[in-house]
N, CA, C, O and CB atoms as a CASP TS submission, in Angstrom:
PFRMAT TS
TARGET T0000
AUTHOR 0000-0000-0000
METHOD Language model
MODEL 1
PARENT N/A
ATOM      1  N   UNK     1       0.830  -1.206   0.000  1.00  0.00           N
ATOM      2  CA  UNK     1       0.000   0.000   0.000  1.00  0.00           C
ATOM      3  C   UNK     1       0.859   1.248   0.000  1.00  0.00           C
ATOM      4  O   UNK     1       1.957   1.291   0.555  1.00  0.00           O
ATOM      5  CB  UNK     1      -0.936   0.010   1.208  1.00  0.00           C
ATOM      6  N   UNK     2       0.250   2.366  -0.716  1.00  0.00           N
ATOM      7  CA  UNK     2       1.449   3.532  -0.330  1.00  0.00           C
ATOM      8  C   UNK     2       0.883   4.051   0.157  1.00  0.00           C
ATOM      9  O   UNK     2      -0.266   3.716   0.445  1.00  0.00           O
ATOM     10  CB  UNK     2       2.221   4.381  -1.122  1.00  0.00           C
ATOM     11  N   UNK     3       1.580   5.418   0.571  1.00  0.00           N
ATOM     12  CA  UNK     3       1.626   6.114   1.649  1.00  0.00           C
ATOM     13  C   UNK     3       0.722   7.520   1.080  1.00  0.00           C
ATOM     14  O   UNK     3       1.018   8.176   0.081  1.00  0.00           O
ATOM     15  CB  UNK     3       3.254   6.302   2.165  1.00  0.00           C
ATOM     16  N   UNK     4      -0.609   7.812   2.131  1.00  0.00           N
ATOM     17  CA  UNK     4      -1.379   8.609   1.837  1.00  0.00           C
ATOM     18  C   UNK     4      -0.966  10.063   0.819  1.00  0.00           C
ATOM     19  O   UNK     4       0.210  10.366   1.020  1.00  0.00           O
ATOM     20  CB  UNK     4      -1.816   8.802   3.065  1.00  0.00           C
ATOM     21  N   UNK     5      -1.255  10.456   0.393  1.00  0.00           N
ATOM     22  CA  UNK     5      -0.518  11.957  -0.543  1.00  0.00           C
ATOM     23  C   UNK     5      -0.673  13.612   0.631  1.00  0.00           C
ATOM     24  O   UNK     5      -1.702  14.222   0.923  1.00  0.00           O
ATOM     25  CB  UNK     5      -1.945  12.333  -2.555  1.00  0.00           C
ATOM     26  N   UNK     6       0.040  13.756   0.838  1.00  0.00           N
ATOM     27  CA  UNK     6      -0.036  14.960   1.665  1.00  0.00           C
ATOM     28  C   UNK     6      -0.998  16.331   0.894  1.00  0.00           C
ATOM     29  O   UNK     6      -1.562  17.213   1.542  1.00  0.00           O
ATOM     30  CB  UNK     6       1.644  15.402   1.938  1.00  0.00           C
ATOM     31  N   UNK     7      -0.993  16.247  -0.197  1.00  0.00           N
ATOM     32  CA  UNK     7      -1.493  17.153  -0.963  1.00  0.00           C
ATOM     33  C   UNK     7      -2.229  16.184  -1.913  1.00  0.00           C
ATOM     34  O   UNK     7      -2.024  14.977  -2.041  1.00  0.00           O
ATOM     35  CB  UNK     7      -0.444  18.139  -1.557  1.00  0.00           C
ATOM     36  N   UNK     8      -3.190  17.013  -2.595  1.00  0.00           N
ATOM     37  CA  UNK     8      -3.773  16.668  -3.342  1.00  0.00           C
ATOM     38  C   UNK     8      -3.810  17.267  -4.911  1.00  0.00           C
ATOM     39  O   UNK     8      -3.642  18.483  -4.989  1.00  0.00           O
ATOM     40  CB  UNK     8      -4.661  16.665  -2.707  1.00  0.00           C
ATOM     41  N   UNK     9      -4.009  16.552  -6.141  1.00  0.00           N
ATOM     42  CA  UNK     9      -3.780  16.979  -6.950  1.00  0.00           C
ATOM     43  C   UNK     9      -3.694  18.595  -7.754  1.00  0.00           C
ATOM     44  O   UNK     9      -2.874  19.113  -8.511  1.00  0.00           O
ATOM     45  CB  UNK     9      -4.259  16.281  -7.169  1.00  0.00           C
ATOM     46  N   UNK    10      -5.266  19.136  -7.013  1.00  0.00           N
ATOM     47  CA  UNK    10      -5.737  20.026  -7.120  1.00  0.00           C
ATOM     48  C   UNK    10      -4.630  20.954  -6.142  1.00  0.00           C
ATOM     49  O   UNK    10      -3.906  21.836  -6.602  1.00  0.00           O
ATOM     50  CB  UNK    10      -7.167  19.831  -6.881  1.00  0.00           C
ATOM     51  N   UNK    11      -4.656  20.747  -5.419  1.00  0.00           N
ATOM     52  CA  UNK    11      -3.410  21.135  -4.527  1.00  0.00           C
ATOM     53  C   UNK    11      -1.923  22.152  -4.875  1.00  0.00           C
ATOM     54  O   UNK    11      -1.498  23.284  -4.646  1.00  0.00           O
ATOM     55  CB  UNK    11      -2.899  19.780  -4.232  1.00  0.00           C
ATOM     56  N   UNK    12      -1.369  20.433  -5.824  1.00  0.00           N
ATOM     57  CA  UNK    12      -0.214  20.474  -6.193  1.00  0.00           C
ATOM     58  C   UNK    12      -0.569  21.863  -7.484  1.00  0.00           C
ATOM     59  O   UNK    12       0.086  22.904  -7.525  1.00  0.00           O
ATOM     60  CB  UNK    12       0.367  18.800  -6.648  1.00  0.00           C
ATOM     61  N   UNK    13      -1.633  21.560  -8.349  1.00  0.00           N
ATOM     62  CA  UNK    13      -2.053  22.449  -9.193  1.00  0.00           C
ATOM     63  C   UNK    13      -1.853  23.828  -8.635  1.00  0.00           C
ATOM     64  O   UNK    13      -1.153  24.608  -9.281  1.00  0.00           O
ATOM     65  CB  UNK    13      -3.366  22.171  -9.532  1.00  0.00           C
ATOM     66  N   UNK    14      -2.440  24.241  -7.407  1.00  0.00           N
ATOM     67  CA  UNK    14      -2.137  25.579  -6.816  1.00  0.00           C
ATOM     68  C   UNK    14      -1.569  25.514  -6.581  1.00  0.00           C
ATOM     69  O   UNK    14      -1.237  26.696  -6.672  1.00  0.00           O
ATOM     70  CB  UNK    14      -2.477  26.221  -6.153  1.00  0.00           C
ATOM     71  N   UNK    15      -0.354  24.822  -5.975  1.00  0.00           N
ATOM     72  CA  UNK    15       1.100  25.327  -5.910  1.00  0.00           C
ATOM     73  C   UNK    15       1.834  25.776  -6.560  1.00  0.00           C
ATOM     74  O   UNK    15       2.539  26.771  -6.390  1.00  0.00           O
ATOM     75  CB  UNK    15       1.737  24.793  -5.686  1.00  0.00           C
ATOM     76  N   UNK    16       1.730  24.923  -7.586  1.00  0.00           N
ATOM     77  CA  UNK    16       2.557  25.138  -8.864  1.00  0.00           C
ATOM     78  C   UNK    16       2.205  26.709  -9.608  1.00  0.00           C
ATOM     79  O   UNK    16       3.135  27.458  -9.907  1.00  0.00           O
ATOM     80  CB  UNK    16       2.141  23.790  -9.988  1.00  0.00           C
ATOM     81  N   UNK    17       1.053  27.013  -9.808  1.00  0.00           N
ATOM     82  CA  UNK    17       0.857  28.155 -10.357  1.00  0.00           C
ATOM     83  C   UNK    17       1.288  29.688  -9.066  1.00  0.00           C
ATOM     84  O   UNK    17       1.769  30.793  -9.319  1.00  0.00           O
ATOM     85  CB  UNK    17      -0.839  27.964 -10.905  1.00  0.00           C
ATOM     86  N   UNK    18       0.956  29.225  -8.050  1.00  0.00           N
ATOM     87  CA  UNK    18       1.646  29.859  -6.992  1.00  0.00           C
ATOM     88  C   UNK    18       3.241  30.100  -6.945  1.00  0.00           C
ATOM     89  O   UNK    18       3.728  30.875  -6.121  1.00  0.00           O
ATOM     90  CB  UNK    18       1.308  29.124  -5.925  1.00  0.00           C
ATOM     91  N   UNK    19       3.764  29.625  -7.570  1.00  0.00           N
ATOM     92  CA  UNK    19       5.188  29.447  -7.785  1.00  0.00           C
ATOM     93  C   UNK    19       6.135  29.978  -8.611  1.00  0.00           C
ATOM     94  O   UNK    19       7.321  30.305  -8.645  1.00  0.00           O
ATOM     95  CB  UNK    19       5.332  28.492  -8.000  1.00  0.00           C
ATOM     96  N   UNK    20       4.740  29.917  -9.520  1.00  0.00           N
ATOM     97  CA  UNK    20       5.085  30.221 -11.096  1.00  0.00           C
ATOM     98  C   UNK    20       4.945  31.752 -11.306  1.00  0.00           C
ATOM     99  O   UNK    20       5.592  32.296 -12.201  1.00  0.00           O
ATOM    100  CB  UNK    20       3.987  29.396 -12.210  1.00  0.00           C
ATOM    101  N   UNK    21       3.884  32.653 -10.278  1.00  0.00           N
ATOM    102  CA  UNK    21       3.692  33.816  -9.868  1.00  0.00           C
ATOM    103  C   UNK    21       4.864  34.625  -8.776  1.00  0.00           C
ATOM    104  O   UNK    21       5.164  35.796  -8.546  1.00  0.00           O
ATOM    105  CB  UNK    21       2.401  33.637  -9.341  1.00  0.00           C
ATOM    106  N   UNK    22       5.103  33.895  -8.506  1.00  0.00           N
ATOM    107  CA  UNK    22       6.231  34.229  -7.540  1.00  0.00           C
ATOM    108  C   UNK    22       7.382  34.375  -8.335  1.00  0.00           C
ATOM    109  O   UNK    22       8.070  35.360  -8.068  1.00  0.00           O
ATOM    110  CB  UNK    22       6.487  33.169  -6.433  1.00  0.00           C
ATOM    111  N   UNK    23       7.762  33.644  -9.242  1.00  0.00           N
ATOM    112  CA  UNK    23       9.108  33.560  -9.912  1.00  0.00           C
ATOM    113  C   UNK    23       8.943  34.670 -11.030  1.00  0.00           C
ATOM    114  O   UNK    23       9.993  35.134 -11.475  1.00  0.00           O
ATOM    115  CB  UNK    23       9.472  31.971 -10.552  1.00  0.00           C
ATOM    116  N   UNK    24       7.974  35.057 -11.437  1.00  0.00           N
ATOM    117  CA  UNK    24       7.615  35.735 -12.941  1.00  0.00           C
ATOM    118  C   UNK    24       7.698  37.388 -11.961  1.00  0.00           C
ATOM    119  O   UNK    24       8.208  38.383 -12.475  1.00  0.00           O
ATOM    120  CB  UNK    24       5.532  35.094 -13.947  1.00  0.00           C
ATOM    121  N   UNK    25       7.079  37.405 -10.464  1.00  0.00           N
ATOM    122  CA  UNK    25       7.226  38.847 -10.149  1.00  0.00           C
ATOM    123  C   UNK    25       8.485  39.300  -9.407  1.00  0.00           C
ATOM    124  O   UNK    25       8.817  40.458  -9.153  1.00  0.00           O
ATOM    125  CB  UNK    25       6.088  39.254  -9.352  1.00  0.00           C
ATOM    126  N   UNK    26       9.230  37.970  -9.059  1.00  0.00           N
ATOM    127  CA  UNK    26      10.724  38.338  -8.576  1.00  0.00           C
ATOM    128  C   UNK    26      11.721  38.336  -9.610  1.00  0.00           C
ATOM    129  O   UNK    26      12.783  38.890  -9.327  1.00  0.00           O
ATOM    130  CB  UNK    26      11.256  37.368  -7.526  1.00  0.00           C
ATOM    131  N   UNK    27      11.568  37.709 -11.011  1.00  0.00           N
ATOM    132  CA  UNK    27      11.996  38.618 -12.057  1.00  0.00           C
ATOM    133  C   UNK    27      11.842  39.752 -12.312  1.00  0.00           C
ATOM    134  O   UNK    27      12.800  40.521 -12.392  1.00  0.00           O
ATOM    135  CB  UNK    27      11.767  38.364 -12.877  1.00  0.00           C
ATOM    136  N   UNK    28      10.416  40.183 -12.528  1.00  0.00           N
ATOM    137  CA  UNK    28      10.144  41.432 -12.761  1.00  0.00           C
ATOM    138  C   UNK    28      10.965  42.511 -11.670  1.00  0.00           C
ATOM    139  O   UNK    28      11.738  43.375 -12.085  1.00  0.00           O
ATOM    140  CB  UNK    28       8.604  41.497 -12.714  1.00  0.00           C
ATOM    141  N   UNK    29      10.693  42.326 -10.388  1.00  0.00           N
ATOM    142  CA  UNK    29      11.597  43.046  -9.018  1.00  0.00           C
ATOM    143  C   UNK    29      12.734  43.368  -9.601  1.00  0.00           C
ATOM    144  O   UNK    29      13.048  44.529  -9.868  1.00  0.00           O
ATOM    145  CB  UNK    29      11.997  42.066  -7.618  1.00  0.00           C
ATOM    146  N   UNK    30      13.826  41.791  -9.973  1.00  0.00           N
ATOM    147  CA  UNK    30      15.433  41.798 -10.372  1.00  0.00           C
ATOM    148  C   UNK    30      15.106  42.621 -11.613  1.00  0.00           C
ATOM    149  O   UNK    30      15.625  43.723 -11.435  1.00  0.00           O
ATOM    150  CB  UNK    30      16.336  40.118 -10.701  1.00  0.00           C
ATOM    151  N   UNK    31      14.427  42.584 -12.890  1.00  0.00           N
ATOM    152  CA  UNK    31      14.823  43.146 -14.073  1.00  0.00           C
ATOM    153  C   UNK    31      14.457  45.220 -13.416  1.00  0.00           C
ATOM    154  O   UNK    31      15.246  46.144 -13.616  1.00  0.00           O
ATOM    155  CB  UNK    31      13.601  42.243 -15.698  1.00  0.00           C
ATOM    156  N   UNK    32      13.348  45.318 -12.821  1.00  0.00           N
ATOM    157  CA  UNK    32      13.616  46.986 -12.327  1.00  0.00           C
ATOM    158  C   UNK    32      14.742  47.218 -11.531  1.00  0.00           C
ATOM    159  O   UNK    32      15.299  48.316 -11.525  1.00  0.00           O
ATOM    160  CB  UNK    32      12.452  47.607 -11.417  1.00  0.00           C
ATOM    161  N   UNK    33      15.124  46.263 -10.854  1.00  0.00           N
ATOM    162  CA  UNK    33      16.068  46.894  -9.928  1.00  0.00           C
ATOM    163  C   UNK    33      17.715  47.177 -10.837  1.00  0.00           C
ATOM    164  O   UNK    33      18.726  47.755 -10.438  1.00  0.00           O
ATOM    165  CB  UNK    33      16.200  45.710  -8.459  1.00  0.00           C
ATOM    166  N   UNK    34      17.408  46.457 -12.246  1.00  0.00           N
ATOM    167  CA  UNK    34      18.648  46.690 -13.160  1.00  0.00           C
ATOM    168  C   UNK    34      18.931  48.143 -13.209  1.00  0.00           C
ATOM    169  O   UNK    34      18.011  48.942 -13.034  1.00  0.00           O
ATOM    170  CB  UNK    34      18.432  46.152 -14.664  1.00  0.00           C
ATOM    171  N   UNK    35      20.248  48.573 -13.454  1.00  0.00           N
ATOM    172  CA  UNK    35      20.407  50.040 -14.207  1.00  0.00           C
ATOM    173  C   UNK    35      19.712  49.815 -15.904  1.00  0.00           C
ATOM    174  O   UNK    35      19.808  48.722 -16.462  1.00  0.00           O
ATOM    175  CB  UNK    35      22.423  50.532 -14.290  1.00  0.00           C
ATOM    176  N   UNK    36      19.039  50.996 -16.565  1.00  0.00           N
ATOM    177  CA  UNK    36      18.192  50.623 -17.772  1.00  0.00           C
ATOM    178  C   UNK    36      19.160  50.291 -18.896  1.00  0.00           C
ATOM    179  O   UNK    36      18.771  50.226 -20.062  1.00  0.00           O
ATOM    180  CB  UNK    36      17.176  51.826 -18.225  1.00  0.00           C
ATOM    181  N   UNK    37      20.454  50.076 -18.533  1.00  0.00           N
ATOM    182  CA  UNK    37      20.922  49.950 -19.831  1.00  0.00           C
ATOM    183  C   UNK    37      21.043  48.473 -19.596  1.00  0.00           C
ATOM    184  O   UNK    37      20.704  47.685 -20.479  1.00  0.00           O
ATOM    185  CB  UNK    37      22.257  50.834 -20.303  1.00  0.00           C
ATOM    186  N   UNK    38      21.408  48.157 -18.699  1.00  0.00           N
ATOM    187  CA  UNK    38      21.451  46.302 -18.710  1.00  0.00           C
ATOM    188  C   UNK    38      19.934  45.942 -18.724  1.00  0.00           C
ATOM    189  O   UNK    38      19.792  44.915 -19.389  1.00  0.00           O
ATOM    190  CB  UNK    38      22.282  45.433 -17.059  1.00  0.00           C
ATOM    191  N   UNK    39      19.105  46.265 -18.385  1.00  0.00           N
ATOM    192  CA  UNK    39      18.063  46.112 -18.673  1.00  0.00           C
ATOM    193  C   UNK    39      17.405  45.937 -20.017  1.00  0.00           C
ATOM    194  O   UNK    39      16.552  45.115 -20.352  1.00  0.00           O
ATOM    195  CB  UNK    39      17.736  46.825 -18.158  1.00  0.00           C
ATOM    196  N   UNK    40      17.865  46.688 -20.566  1.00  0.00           N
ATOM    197  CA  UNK    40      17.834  46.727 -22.399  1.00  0.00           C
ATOM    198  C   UNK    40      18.700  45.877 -23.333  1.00  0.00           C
ATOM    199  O   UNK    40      18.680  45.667 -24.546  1.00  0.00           O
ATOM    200  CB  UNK    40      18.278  48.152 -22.932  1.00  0.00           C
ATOM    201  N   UNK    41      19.530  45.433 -22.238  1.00  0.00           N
ATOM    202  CA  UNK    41      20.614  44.208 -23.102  1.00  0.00           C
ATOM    203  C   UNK    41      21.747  44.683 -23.204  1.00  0.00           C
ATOM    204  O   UNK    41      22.570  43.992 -23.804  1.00  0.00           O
ATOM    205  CB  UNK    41      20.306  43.762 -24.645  1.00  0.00           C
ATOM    206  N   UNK    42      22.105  45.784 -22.753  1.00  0.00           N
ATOM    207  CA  UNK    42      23.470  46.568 -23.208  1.00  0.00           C
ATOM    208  C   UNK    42      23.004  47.661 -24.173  1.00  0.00           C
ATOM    209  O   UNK    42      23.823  48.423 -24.686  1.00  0.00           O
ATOM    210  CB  UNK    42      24.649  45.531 -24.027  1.00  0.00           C
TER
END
């Protein structure tokens, strides 16, 4: 038998998109906190 799932699918689903929000606005944070010329690529 295995071992019960701590989370549930639906779960894991909100995590994941929870995560995915987190990473996309702490880019955004790092890319403003650039000076604008590295920001632009050089």
């Amino acid at each position: 038998g295995g071992s019960p799932s701590l989370l549930t699918e639906e779960q894991l689903i909100e995590l994941d998109v929870h995560l995915q929000t987190n990473l996309y606005l702490s880019a955004k944070a790092v890319a403003h906190s650039l000076p604008a010329r590295e920001a632009r690529g050089g």
